[in-house]
C-alpha positions as CSV (number, residue, x, y, z in Angstrom):
1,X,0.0,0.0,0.0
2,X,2.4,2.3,1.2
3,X,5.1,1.0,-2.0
4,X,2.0,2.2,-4.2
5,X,1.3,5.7,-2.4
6,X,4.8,6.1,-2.4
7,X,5.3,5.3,-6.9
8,X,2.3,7.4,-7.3
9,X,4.2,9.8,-5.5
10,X,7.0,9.9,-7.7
11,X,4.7,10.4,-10.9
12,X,3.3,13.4,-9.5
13,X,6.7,14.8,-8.7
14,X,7.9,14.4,-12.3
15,X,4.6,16.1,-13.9
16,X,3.4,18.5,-11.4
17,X,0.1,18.1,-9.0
18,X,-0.8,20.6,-11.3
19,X,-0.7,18.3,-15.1
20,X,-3.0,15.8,-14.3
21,X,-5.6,17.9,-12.9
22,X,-5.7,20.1,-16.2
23,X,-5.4,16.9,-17.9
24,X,-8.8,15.3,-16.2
25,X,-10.7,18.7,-16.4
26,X,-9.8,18.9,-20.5
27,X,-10.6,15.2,-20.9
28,X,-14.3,15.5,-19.3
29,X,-15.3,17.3,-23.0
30,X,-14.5,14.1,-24.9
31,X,-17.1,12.0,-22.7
32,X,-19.3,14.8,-22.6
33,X,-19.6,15.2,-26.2
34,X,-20.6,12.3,-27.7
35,X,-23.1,11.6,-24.7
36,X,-24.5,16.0,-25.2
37,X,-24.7,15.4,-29.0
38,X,-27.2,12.7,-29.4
39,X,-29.4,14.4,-26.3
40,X,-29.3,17.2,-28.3
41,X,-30.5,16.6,-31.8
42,X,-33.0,14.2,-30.1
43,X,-34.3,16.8,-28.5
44,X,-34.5,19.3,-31.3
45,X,-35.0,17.2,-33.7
46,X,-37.6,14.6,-32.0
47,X,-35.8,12.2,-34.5
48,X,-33.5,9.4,-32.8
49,X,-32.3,8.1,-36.2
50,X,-30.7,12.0,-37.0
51,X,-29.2,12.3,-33.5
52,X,-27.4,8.5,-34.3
53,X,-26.5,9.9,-37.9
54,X,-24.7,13.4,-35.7
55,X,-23.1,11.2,-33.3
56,X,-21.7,8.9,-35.6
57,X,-20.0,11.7,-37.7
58,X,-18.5,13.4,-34.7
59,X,-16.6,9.9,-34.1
60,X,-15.8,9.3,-37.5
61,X,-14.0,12.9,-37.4
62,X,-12.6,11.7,-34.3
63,X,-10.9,8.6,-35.5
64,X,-9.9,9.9,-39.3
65,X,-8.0,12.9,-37.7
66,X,-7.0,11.7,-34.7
67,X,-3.7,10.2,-35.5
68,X,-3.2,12.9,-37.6
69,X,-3.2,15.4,-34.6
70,X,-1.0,12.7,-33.1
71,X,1.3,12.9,-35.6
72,X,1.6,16.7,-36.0
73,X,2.3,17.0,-32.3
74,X,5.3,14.5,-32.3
75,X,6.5,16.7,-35.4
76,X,4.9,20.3,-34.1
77,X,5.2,19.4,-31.1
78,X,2.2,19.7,-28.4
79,X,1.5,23.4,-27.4
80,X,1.1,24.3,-31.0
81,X,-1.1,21.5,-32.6
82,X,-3.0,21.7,-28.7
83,X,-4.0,25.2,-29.2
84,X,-4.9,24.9,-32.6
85,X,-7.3,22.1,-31.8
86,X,-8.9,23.7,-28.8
87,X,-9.5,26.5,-30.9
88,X,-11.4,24.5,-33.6
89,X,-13.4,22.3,-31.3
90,X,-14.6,25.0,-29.2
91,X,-16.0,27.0,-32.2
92,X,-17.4,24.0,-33.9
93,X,-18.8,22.6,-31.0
94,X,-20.8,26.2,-30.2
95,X,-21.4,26.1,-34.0
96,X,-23.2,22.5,-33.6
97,X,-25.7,23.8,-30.4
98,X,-26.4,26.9,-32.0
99,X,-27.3,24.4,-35.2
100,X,-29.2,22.4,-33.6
101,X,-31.1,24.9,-31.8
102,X,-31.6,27.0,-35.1
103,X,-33.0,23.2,-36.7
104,X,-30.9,22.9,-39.4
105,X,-30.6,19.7,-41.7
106,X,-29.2,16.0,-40.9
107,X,-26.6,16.6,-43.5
108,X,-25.0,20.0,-42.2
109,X,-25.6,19.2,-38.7
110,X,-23.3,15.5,-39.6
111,X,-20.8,18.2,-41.3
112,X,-20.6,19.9,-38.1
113,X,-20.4,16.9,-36.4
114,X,-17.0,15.9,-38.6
115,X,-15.4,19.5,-37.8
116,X,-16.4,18.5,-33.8
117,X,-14.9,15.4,-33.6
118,X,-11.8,15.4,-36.0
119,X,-10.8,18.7,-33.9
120,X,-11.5,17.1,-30.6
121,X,-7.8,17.9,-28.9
122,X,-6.8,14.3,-28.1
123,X,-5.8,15.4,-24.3
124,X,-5.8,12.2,-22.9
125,X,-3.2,10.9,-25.5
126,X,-0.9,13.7,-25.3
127,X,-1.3,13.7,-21.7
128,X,0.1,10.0,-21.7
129,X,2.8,10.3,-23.9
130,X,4.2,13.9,-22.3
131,X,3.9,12.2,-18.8
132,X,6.5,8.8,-20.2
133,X,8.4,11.5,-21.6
134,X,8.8,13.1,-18.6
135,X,9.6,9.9,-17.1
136,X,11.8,8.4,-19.7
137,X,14.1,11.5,-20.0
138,X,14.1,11.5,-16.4
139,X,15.2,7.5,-16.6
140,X,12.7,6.6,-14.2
141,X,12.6,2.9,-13.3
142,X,9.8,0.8,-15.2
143,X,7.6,1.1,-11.9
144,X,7.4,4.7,-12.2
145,X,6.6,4.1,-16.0
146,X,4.2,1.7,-15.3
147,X,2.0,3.7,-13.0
148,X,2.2,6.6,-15.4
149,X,0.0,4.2,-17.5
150,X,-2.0,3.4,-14.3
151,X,-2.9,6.9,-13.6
152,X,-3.7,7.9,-16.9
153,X,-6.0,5.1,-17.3
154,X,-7.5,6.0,-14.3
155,X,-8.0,9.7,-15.5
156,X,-9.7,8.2,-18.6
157,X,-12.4,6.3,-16.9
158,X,-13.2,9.2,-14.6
159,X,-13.8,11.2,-17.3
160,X,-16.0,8.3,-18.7
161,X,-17.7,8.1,-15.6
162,X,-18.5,12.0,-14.8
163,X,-18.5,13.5,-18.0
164,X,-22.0,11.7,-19.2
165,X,-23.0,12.6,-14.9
166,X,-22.3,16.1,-16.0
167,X,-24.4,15.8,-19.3
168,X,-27.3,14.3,-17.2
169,X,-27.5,17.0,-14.5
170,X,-27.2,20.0,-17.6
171,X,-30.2,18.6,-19.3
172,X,-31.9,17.5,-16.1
173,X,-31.4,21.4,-14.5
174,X,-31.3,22.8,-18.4
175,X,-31.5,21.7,-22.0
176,X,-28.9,19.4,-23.6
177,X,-27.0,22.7,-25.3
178,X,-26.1,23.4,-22.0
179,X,-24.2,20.5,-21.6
180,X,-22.5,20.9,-25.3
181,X,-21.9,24.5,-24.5
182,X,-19.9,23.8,-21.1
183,X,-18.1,21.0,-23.3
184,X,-17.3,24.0,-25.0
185,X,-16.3,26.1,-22.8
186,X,-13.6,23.1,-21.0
187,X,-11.9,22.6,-24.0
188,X,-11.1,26.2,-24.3
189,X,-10.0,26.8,-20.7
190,X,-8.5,23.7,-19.5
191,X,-7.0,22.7,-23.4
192,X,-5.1,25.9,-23.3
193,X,-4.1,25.5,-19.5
194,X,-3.0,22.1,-20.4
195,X,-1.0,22.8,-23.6
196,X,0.5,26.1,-22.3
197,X,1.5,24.0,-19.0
198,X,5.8,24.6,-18.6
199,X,5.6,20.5,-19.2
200,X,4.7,20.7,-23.1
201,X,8.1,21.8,-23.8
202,X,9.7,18.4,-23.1
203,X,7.1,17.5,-26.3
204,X,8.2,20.3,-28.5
205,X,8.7,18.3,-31.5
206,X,11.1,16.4,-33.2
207,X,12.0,15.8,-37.7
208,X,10.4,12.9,-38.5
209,X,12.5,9.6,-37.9
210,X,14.9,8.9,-41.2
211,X,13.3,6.8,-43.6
212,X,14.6,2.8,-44.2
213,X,15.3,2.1,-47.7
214,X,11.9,0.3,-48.4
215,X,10.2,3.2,-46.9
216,X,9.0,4.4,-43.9
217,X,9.7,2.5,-41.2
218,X,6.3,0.1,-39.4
219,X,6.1,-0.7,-36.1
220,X,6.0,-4.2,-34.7
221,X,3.0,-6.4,-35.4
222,X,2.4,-6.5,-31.7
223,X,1.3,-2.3,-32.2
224,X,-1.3,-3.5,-35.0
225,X,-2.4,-6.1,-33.0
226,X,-3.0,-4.0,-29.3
227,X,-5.1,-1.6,-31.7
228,X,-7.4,-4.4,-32.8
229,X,-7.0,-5.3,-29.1
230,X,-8.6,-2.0,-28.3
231,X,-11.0,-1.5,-31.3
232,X,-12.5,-4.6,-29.8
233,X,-12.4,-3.0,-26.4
234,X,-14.6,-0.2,-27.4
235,X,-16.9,-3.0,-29.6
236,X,-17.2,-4.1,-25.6
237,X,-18.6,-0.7,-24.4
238,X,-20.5,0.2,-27.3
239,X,-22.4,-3.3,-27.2
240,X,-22.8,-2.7,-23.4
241,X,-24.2,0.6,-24.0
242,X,-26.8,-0.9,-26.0
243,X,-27.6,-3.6,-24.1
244,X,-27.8,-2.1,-21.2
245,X,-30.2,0.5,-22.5
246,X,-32.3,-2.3,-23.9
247,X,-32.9,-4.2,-21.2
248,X,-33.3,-1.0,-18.6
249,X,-36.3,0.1,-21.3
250,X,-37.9,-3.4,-21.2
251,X,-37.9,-3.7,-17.3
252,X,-39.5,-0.3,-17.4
253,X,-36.9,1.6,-15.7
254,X,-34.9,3.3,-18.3
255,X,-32.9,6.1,-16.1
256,X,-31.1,3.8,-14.6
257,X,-29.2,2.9,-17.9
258,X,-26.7,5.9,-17.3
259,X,-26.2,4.9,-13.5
260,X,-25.8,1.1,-14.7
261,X,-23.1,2.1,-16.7
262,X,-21.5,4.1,-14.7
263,X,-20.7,1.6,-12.2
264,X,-19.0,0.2,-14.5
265,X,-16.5,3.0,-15.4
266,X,-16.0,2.9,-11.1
267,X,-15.1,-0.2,-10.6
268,X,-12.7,0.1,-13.8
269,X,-11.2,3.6,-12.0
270,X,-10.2,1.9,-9.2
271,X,-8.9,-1.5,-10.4
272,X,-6.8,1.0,-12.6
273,X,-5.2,2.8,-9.9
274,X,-4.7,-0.1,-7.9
275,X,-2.4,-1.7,-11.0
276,X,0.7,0.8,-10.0
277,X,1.3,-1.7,-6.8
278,X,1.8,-4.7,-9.5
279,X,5.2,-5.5,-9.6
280,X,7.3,-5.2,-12.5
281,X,7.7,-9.6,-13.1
282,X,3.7,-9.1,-14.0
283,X,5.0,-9.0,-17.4
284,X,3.1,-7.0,-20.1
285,X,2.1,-10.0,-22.2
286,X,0.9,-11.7,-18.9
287,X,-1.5,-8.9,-17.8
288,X,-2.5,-8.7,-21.4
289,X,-3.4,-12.8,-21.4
290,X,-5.4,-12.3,-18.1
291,X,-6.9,-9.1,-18.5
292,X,-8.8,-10.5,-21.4
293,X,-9.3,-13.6,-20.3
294,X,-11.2,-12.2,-17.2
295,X,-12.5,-9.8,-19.4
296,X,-14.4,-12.6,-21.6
297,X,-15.1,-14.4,-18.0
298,X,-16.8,-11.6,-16.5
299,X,-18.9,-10.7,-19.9
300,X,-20.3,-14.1,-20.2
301,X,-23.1,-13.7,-17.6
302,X,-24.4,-10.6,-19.4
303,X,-26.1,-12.5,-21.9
304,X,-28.2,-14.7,-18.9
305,X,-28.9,-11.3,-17.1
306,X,-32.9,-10.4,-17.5
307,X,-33.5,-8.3,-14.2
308,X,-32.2,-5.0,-12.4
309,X,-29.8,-5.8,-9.6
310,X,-28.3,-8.6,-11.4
311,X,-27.3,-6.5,-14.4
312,X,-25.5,-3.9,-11.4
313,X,-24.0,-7.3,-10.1
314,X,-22.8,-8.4,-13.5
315,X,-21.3,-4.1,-14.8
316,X,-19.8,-4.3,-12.0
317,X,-17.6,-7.2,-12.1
318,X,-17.1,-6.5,-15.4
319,X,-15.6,-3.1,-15.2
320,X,-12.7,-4.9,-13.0
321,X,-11.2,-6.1,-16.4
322,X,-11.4,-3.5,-18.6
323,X,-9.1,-1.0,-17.0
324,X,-6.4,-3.3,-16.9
325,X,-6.8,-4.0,-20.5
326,X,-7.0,-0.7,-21.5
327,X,-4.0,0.2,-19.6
328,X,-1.9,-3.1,-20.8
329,X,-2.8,-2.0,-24.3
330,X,-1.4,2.1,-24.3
331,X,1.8,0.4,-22.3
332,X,2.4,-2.1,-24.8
333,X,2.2,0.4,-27.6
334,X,4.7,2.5,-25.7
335,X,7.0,-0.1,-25.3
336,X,7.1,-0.9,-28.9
337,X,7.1,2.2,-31.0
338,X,10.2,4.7,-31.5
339,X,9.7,7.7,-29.0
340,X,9.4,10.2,-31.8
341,X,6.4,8.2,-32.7
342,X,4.7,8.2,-29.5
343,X,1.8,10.7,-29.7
344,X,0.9,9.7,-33.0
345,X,0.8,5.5,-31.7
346,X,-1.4,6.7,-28.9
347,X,-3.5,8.7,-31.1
348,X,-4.1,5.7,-32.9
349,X,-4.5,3.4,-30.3
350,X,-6.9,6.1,-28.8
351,X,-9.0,6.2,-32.0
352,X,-9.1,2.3,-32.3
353,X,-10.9,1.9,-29.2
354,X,-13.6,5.1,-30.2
355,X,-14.3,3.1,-34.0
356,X,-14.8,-0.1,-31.9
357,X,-17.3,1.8,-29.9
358,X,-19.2,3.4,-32.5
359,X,-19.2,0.7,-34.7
360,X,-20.6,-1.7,-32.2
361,X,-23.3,0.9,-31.4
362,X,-24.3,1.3,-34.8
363,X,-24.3,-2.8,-35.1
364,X,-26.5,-3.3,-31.5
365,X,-29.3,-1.3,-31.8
366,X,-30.4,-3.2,-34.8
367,X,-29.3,-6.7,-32.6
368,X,-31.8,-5.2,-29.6
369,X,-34.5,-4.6,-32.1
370,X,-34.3,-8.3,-33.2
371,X,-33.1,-10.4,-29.9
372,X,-33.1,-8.1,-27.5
373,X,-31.1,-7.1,-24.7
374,X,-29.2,-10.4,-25.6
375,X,-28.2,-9.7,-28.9
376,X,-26.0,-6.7,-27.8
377,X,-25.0,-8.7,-24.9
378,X,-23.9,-11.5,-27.0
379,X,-22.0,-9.2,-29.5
380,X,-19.9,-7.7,-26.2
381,X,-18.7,-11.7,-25.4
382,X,-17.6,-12.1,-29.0
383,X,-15.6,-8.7,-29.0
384,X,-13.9,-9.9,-25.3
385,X,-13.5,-13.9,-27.0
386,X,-11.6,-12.1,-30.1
387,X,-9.4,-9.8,-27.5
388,X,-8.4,-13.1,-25.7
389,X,-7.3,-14.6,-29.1
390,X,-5.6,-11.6,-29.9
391,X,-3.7,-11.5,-26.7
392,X,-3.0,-15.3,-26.8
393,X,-1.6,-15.8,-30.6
394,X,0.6,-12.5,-30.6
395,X,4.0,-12.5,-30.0
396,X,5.6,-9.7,-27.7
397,X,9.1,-8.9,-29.0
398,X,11.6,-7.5,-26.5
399,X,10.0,-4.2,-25.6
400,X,12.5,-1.4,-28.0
401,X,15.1,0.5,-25.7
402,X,14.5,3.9,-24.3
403,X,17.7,5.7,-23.7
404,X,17.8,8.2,-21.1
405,X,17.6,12.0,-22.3
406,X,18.3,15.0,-19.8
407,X,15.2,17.0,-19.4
408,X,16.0,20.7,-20.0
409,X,15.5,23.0,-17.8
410,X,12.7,24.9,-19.5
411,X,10.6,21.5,-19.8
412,X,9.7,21.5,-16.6
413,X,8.3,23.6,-13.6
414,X,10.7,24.5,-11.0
415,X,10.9,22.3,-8.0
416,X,12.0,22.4,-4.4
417,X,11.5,20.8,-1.6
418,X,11.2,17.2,-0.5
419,X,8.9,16.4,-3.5
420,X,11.9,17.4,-5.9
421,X,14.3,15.6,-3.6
422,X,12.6,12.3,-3.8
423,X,11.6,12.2,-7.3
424,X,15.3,12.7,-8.0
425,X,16.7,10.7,-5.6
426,X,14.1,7.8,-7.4
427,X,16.0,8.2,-10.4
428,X,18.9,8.8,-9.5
429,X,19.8,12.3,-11.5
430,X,19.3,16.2,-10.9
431,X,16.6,16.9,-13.9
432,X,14.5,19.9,-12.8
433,X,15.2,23.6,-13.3
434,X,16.1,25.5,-10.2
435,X,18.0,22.2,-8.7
């Protein structure tokens, strides 16, 4: 317990209390979003099958451009291509409530929708891979590393968990365009904050990595395979979703869906936190294997689940699987792509999970409508079965070296005191300004 306070610690010395704070609060727009976009043209428009067609463009913007922001902040570097995209997203995100309100057309509403999503500014990602930068140049040991992964994670499923709260409560107290237009207004505050943080200079960009003779150079198959891992993942959620909200609707009770899944993203928090106390001979392919193994173990009862308190019973569990995977999954891409890759890899991986998720929404509604609640249900076991393959036919190479780079002075804030002291007396090395 005290080994796990004490690594956590350690991260927070290397990034600032202040980073992941910034990090969570610009994060809570990208759950909020999705969630805020469907209320909202439902509401307007009265029409479920046009709020589907407006939330499905926002994620296909999402995961076309995605990698491509990724990729211009490893070049860029982070402030710039950060700013940029706040700036976009917050205007196209006020241009799609005042659309909506003003009851424009499915088809420029969906364009919208595109501008929204492909701008969203990918915090969570960048977050990630600025916070193993940190602790790379810094040559933290892989524990450190490891519950960089672990915290992020968590962050993720926070957001996950309050952002569609938050979306709730706005409409509940308001109107759906409330909700969008706080999205808004988060992005723009806490996207700057983030990107203007003294951290984003240890991500201020680097040429592009020289070019093999064949061409440009490809990751390891192990990268390919984590992001079918994840798109899978998301297939997981997004059948969950819809089964969830099936079965809610047929027992009569159809508020509770949010709640239902919600517990879910809890559980999955806390398991996620709890993973920076696993010790480092917990190898990456072995939490991979048995994160989806229990992840296909704890699904299977979903498909036998026909009442209320079971179905809490049987989230529940689940969500004690997915956070390890999810966190396996962004550490294994790490490991295995060249650092001057790395926001671009976890743009992709990030993506992967969202088309999973929005794919297997678009798939389950249809599967409700003909088999009910268990048709989603059963299409959420398939997705984990398929991760479990994945995770058991792929070979993990030797993870590719990291060598240790001296932070400069300017990349991070100054520190004192007996924070400073212990982070660098964790890695052995002076590496903050001021020391």
């Amino acid at each position: 317990m005290f080994g796990t306070v004490d690594t956590y610690r350690k991260v927070i010395a290397l990034t600032g209390p202040l980073l992941p704070l910034v990090s969570f609060l610009a994060r809570l727009p990208v759950a909020m979003c999705q969630f805020g976009s469907v209320l909202l043209i439902a509401e307007t428009t009265g029409s479920l099958a046009t709020a589907g067609i407006v939330g499905f463009s926002l994620s296909a913007g999402q995961v076309a451009l995605g990698p491509v922001l990724g990729r211009l902040a490893d070049r860029r570097g982070q402030r710039p291509v950060v700013l940029g995209a706040v700036a976009v997203n917050a205007v196209a995100t006020g241009a799609l409530v005042a659309g909506a309100l003003a009851h424009l057309d499915t088809v420029p509403l969906a364009a919208i929708a595109v501008v929204a999503g492909a701008s969203i500014p990918l915090i969570g990602p960048l977050a990630r891979s600025r916070s193993v930068a940190l602790a790379r140049r810094a040559d933290a040991d892989e524990s450190v590393v490891g519950a960089v992964h672990s915290l992020a994670g968590t962050l993720d499923e926070a957001s996950f968990v309050i952002g569609p709260a938050l979306v709730g409560a706005a409409t509940l107290i308001a109107h759906p365009a409330a909700a969008l237009a706080g999205a808004a207004g988060l992005v723009a505050v806490f996207g700057s904050v983030s990107a203007l943080h003294p951290t984003a200079s240890v991500t201020a960009g680097s040429p592009a990595p020289a070019r093999p003779a064949g061409g440009r150079s490809r990751p390891p198959g192990v990268v390919y395979s984590v992001r079918a891992s994840l798109a899978l993942q998301g297939a997981v959620f997004g059948a969950c979703q819809a089964g969830i909200a099936a079965l809610t609707l047929n027992l009569g009770v159809p508020g509770q869906a949010g709640i239902v899944y919600a517990s879910m993203g809890v559980v999955s928090a806390v398991v996620g936190l709890a993973m920076g106390a696993l010790p480092a001979r917990f190898g990456l392919r072995l939490r991979w294997r048995l994160a989806t193994a229990a992840g296909l173990a704890f699904s299977v009862p979903l498909v036998f689940t026909d009442s209320l308190l079971p179905l809490y019973a049987v989230v529940t569990v689940l969500g004690a699987a997915c956070a390890p995977h999810l966190i396996t999954a962004f550490a294994l891409t790490e490991r295995h792509v060249e650092p001057a890759r790395l926001a671009e890899a976890m743009a992709f991986a990030a993506s992967s999970l969202v088309a999973g998720q929005a794919l297997a929404l678009g798939i389950s509604g249809q599967l409700a409508e003909w088999y009910g609640p268990a048709g989603p249900f059963a299409l959420a076991v398939a997705a984990a079965a398929l991760c479990l393959v994945l995770a058991l036919a792929t070979r993990v190479p030797a993870a590719r070296p990291h060598p240790a780079i001296a932070i400069p002075a300017q990349a991070t804030a100054p520190r004192t005191g007996a924070a400073g002291e212990e982070a660098a007396a964790a890695t052995g090395r002076t590496t903050y300004a001021g020391r």
